[in-house]
C-alpha positions as CSV (number, residue, x, y, z in Angstrom):
1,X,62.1,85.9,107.1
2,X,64.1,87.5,104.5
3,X,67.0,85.2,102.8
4,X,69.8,86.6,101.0
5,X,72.1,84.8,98.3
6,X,75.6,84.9,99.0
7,X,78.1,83.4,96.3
8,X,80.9,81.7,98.0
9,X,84.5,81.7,96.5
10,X,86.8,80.3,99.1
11,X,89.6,80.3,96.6
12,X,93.3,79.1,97.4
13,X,95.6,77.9,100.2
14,X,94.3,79.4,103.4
15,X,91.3,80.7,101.5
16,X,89.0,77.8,102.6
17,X,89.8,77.9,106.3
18,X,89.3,81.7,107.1
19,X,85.8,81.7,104.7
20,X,84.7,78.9,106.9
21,X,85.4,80.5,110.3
22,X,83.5,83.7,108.5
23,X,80.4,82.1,107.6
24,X,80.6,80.4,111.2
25,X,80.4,83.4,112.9
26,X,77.8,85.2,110.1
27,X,75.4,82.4,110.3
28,X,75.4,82.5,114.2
29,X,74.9,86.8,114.1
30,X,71.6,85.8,111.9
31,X,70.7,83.0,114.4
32,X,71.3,85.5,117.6
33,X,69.5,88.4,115.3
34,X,66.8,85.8,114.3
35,X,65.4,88.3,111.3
36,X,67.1,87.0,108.3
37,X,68.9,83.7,106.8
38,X,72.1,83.8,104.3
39,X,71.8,81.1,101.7
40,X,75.3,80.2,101.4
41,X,76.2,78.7,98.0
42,X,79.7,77.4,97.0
43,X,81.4,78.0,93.6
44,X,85.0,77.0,92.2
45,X,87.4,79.8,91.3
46,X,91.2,80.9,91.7
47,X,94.8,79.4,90.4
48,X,93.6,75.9,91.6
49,X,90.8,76.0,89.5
50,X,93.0,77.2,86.6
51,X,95.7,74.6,87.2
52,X,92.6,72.3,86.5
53,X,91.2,73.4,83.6
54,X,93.4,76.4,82.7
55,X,90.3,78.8,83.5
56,X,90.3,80.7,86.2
57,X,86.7,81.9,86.8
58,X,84.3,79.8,84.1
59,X,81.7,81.8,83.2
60,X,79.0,80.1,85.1
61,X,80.4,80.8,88.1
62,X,80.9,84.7,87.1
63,X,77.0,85.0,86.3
64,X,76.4,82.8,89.6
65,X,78.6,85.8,91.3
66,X,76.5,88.6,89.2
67,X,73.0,87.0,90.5
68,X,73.6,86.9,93.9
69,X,73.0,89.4,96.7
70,X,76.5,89.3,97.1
71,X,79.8,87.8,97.2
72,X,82.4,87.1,99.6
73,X,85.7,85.6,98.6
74,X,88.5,83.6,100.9
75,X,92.0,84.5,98.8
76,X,93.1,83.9,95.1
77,X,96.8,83.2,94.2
78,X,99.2,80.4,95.0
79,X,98.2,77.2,96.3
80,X,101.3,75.7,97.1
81,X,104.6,77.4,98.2
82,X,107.0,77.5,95.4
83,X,107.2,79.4,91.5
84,X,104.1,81.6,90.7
85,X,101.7,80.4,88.6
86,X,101.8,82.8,85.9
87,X,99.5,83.1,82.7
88,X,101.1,83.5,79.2
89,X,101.7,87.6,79.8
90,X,103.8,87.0,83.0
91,X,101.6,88.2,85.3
92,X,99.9,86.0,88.2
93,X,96.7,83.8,87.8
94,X,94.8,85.5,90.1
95,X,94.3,89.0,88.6
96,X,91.9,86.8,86.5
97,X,89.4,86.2,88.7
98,X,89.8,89.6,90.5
99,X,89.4,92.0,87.7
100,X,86.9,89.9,86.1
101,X,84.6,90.5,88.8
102,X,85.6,94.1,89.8
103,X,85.6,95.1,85.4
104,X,82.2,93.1,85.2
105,X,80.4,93.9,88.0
106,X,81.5,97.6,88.0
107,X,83.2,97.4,91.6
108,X,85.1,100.4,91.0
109,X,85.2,101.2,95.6
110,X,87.9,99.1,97.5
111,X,87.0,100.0,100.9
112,X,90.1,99.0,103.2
113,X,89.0,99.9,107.1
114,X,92.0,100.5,109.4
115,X,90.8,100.2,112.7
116,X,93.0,98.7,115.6
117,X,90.8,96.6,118.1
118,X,91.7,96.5,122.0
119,X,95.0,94.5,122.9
120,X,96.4,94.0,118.9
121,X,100.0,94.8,118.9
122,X,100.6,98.4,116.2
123,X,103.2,99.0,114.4
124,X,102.9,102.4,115.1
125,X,103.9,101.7,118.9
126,X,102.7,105.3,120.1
127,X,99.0,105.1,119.3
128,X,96.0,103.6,120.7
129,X,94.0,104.8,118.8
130,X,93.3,103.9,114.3
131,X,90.4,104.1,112.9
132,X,90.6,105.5,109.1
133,X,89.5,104.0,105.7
134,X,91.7,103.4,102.7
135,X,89.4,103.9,99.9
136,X,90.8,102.9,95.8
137,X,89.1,103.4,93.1
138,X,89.3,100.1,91.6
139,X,88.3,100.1,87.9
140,X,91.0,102.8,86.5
141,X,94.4,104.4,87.4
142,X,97.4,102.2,86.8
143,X,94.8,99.3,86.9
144,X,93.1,99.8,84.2
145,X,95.9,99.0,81.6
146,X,95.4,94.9,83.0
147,X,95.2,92.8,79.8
148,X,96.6,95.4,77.9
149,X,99.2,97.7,77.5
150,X,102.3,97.5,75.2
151,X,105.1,94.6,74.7
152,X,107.3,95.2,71.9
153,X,109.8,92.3,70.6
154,X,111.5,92.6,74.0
155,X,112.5,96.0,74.4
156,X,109.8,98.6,76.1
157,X,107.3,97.3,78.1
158,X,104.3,100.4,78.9
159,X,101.2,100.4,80.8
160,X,98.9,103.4,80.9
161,X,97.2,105.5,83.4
162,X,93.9,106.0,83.0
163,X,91.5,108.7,84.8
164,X,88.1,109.2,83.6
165,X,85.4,111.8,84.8
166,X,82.8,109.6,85.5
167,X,85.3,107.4,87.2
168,X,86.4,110.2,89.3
169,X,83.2,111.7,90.0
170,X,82.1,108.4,91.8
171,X,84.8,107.5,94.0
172,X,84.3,111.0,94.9
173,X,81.0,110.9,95.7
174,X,81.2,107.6,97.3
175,X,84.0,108.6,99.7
176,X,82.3,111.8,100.9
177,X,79.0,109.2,101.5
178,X,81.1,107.4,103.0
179,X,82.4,109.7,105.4
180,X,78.6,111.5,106.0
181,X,78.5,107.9,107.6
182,X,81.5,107.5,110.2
183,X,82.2,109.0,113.4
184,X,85.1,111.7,111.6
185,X,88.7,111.5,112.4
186,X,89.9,110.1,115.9
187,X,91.8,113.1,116.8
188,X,88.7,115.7,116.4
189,X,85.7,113.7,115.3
190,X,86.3,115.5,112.0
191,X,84.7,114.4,109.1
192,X,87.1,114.7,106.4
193,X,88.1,113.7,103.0
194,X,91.5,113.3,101.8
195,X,92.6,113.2,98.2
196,X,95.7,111.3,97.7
197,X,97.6,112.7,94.3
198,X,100.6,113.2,92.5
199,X,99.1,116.3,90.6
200,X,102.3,118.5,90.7
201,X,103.6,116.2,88.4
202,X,101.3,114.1,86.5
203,X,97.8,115.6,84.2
204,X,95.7,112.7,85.1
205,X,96.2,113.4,89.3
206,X,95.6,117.6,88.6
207,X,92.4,115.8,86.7
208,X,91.6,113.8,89.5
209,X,91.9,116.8,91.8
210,X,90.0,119.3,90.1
211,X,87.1,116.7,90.0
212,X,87.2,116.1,93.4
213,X,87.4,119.6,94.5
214,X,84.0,119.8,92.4
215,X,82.2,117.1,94.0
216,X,83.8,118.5,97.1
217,X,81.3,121.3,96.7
218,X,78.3,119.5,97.2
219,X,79.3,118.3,101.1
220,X,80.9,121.5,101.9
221,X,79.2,122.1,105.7
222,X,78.4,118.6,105.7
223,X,82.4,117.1,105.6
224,X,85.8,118.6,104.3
225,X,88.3,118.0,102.2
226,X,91.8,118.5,101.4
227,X,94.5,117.3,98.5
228,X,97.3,115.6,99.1
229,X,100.7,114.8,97.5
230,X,101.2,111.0,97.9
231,X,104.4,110.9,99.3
232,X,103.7,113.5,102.2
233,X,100.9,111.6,103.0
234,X,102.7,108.5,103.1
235,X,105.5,110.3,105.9
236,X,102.0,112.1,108.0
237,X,100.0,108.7,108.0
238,X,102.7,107.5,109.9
239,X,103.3,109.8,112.1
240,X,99.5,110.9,112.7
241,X,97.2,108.3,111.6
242,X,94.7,110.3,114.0
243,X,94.8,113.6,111.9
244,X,92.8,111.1,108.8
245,X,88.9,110.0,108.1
246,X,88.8,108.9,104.7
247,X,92.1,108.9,102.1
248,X,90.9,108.5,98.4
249,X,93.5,106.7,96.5
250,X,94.4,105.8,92.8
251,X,93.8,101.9,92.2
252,X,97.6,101.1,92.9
253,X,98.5,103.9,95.2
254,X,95.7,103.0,97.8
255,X,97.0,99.1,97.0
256,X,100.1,99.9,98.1
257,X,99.2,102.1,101.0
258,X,96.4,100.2,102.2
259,X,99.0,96.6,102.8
260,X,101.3,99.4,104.6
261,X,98.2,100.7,107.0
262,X,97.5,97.2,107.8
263,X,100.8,97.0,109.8
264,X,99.4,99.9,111.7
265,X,96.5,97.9,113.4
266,X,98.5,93.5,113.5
267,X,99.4,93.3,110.0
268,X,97.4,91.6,107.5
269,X,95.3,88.9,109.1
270,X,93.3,92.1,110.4
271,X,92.7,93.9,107.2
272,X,89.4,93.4,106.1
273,X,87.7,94.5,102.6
274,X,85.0,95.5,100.0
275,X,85.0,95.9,96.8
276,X,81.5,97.8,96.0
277,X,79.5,99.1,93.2
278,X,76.2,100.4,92.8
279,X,74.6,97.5,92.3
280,X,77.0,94.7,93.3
281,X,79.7,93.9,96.0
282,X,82.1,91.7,97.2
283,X,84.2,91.4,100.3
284,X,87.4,89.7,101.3
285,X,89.9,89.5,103.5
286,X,92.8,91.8,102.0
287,X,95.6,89.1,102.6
288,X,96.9,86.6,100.0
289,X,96.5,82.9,100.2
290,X,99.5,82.3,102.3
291,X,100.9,78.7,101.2
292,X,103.4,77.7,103.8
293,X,100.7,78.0,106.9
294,X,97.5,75.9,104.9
295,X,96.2,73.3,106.1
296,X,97.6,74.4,109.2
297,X,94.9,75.7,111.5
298,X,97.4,78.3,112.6
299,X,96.2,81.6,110.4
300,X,94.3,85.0,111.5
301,X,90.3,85.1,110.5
302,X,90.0,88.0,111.8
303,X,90.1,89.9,108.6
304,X,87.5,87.7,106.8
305,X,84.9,87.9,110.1
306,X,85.7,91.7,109.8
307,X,85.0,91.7,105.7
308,X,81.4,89.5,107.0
309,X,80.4,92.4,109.3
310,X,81.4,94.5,106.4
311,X,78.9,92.5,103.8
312,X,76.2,92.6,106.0
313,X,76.1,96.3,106.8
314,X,76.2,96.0,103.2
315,X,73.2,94.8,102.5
316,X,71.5,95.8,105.3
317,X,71.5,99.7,103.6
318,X,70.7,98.4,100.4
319,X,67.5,96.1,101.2
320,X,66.6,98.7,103.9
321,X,66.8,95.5,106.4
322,X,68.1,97.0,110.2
323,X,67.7,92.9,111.1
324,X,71.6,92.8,109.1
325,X,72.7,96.1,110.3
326,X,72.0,95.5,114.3
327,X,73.8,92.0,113.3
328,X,76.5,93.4,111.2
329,X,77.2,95.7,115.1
330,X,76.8,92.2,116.7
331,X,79.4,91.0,115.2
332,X,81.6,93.8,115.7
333,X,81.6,94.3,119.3
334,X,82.1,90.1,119.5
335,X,85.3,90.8,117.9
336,X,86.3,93.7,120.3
337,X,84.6,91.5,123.2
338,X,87.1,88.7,122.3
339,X,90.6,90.7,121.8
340,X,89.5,92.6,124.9
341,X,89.3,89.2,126.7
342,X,93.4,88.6,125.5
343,X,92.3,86.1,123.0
344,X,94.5,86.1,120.1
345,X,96.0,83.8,117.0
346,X,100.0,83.0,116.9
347,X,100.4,86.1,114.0
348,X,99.1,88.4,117.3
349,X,101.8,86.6,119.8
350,X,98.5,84.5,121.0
351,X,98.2,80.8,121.0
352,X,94.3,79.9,119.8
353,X,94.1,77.8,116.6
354,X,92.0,79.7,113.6
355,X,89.1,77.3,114.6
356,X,89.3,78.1,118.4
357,X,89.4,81.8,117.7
358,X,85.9,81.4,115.4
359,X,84.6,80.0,118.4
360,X,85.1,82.4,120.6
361,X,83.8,85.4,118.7
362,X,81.0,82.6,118.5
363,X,80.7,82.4,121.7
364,X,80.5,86.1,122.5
365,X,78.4,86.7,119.7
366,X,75.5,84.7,122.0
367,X,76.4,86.4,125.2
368,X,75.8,89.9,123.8
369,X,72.2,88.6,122.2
């Protein structure tokens, strides 16, 4: 039986408690599946860790992280309700352990599904029906001036926008993969591309386009594509989150976009993620560490079950193992099992515990084996 290494980073605040509901529902889909084992191993990282010993992520932990198969994280930021804990540039603690691991480990795809399961309140009252993915590319755009840019004696303050070719040529590629792999849009069963951009105005989105329009070449007949200004995409996502497959963001406009999606299927608790390479990955719930409701039993682990199913399709396409992929579905249709059951956590107007709610995907996770 095949094991695979996972490298644990629960993190902050509510960090611990939705990991550990995660890894109790993953390590009952490899019990139900009974052709693989996860070897679960636990590491220290995040703004407690840094309050400690002023280091974030030590470096033993990082090249733990780089051996493994993979890595799934809880949240990283504050640990306790109150002033941020900022580093000596002003900016939050947590970026440190984030873009260590996405710079390092060359995790330049943040894959955000939007999907909105049976009986979970939308924002977006009038559909029924989500089921699109926010991908960023997380390596360059705005992002890629963190740790640097320009501070002079207290008067300008600039951070640059970078967009590379080779940058751009694999989000590209990986988002028209990525689509070859999905069902196409819900209101056609299109299989489409979107490029989000701001290329009227700015060289580096007309780069970004022109790219994509190249690489757009090699799928044509297979999946389409279209470009997109930003901000009309932000005003037809809304009204017809149907019409899209795949949108194919800049790192901080698909950051922004993908929190605002998340309202469209329950808000953040059911926002699940990965942040992917070619040879490494990591997935996380997308929400933050939440302060006021740790310790609480009271928070959504829906997203980090979600990012679980998410890890193991993960590896299941790159050992070649259909033992994770048939688990990774498992899991899924637990999930969908339970919501459709009317079982749901206080942020969904329901009243089970974030233990309880484990449980019961638990639970269904044995019916449907």
């Amino acid at each position: 039986m095949k094991s695979y290494h996972i490298a644990a980073l629960p993190g902050d605040g509510v960090g611990s408690e939705v990991t550990r509901e995660a890894f109790k529902v993953l390590r009952a889909a490899a019990e139900v599946t009974d052709g693989f084992s996860l070897d679960i191993q636990t590491y220290d990282a995040g703004v407690g860790q840094y309050l400690k010993c002023k280091k974030a992520i030590s470096e033993k932990v990082y090249e733990e992280c780089k051996a493994a198969d993979a890595i799934f994280m809880g949240a990283i930021g504050q640990t306790e309700p109150g002033p941020l804990v900022l580093d000596e540039n002003g900016t939050e603690v947590s970026g440190h352990v984030m873009f260590k691991l996405r710079f390092g480990l060359d995790l330049f795809a943040g894959v955000r599904p939007i999907k909105l399961y049976p009986g979970v309140p939308s924002a977006l009252a009038p559909h029924d029906a989500i089921d699109f993915i926010v991908l960023r590319e997380s390596c360059e755009g705005l992002f890629a001036s963190y740790g640097g840019g320009i501070y002079c004696r207290d008067c300008v303050a600039t951070d640059t926008q970078v967009i590379t070719r080779q940058g751009s040529e694999k989000i590209s590629n990986f988002a028209f993969e990525l689509a070859k792999g999905r069902n196409g849009r819900v209101s056609d069963g299109k299989k489409i591309v979107t490029c989000a951009e701001k290329g009227n105005v700015f060289r580096s989105f007309a780069f970004l386009r022109k790219i994509f329009r190249e690489v757009a070449q090699n799928y044509a007949g297979e999946v389409d594509s279209e470009a997109m200004m930003i901000d009309a995409l932000a005003l037809l996502l809304v009204q017809h989150p149907e019409n899209f497959d795949v949108i194919m963001f800049e790192n901080m406009h698909g950051d922004i976009m993908s929190d605002m999606a998340a309202a469209f299927v329950g808000g953040m608790g059911m926002a699940p993620s990965g942040d992917i390479g070619l040879e490494h990955a990591m997935f996380q719930p997308a929400h933050g560490t939440a302060p006021t409701l740790a310790g609480k039993n009271i928070v959504n682990p829906t997203a980090a079950i979600l990012s679980g199913k998410m890890m193991l399709e993960w590896l299941g396409k790159r050992y070649g193992d259909e033992n994770l992929i048939r688990a990774a579905g498992l899991l899924e249709q637990a999930v969908t099992n339970t919501f459709a059951d009317g079982i749901f956590t206080q942020d969904l107007k329901g009243n089970v515990s974030t233990s309880q709610f484990g449980d019961e995907v638990v639970a269904r996770l044995h019916k449907l084996a």
